[in-house]
N, C-alpha and C positions, 0 to 999 in steps of 0.2 A: 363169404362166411363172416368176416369181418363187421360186416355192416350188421348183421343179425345179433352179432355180439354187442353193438354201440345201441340197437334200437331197444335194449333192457332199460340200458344203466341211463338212457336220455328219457323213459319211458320214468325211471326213480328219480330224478333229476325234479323233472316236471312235477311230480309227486309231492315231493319233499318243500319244492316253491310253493304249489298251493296249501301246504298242510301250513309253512311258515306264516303267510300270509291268510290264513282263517286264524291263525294263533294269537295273530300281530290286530284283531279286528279291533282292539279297544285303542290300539296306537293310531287315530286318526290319522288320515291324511294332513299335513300342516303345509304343502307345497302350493297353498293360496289362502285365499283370505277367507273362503265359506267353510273349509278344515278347521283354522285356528277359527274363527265365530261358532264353530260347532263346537269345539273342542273345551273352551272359554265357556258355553252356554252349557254343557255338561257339567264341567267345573264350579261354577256356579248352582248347579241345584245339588252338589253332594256328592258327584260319585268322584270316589276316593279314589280308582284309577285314571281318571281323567284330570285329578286334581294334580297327584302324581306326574303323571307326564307331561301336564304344562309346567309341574316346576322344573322338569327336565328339557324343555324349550327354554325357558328364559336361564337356567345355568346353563345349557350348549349355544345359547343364539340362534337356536334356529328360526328363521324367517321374523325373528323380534331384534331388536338388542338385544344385546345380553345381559342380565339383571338378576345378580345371586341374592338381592333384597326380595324380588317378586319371589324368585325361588323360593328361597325360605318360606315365604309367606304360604305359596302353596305346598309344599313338602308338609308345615304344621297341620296344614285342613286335613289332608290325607291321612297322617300319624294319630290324628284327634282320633278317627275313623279305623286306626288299628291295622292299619296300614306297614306293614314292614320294611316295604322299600320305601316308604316316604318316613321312618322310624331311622333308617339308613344313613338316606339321604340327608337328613335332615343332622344328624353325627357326624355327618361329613362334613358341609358347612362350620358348624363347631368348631368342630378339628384343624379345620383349616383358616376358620374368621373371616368367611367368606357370606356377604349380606347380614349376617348376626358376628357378634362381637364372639371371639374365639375365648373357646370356655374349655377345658379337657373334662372338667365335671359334667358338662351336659353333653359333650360328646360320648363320651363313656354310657351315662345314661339311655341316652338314644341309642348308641350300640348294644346295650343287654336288651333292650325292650325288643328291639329285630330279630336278634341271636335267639333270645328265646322263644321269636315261632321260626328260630331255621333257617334265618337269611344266612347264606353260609360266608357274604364277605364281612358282614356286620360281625360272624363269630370268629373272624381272623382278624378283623379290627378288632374287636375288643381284647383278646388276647393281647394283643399289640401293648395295648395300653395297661394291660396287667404285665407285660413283662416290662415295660419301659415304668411303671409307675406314674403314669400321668393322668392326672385327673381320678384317681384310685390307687390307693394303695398299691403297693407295686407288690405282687405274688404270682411267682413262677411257677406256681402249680396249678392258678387258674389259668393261669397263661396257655400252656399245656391242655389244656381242658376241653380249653376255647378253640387251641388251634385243629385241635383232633378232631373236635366236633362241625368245627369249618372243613377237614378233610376228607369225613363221615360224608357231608354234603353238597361233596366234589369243587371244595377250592381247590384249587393248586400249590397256592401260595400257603392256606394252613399248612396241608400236606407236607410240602416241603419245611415248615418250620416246626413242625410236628415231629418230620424225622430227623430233622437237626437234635430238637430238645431230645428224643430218644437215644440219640448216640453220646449225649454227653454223659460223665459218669455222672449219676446221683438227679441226672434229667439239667433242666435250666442251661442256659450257651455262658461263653467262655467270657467272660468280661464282664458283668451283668449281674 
């Protein structure tokens, strides 16, 4: 009886593997050198997802150096393109001064441009940066805005800083 019970959930298992991997079809292979030639030669004619996840090769290292200059580079072609995780990404860098000279004004910027189609960690970063005041004005009520609507779009992290700000009196955290 046992085994009838395991041959479902291995039967969903298997499932769920091939659903990920048709999901995952625009994340080439990069584990040789005809992937990333393929990958690069996508990248080069425009597609903004391709462009995107080489700039996510060269910030992880994957099978390149690792190179948050090339990143940038390609995160920009992507963002040109409307791109929100490369709108994201590309915030991140910023934020951090990583391949581009660390700016909070154009991290910010690149974070509302993602937030508003949805990127839901782009609308818990910029939140971030509305409650800390960096690189924008500092208002805790966009803050709050930002993080709910990152929660709306299943962060975690909004979420939970969402219902922080909710329990404090009058909204906003304790120090701040």
């Amino acid at each position: 009886m046992q085994s009838c019970a395991f041959l479902p959930a291995l039967l969903l298992a298997a499932s769920f593997i091939s659903q990920a991997a048709n999901a995952q079809s625009n994340a080439l292979p990069i584990n040789n050198n005809a992937g990333l030639l393929l990958l690069q030669q996508n990248a080069r004619a425009g597609d903004a997802k391709a462009e995107y996840r080489l700039g996510m090769i060269y910030l992880n290292g994957e099978g390149v150096s690792q190179d948050y200059k090339q990143a940038a580079d390609w995160f920009s072609a992507a963002a040109k393109q409307g791109s929100a995780d490369g709108e994201f990404a590309l915030g991140y860098l910023f934020e951090r001064g990583k391949g581009v000279p660390r700016n909070f004004a154009s991290a910010a910027a690149y974070y509302a441009t993602a937030a508003r189609q949805g990127h839901s960690t782009a609308e818990n970063n910029l939140g971030s940066m509305y409650e800390q005041g960096q690189g924008i004005p500092q208002d805790l009520g966009e803050a709050l805005r930002w993080y709910r609507a990152s929660a709306e779009h299943g962060d975690t992290v909004g979420h939970d800083r969402a219902d922080e700000d909710d329990r404090e009196p009058g909204g906003g955290r304790p120090g701040v």
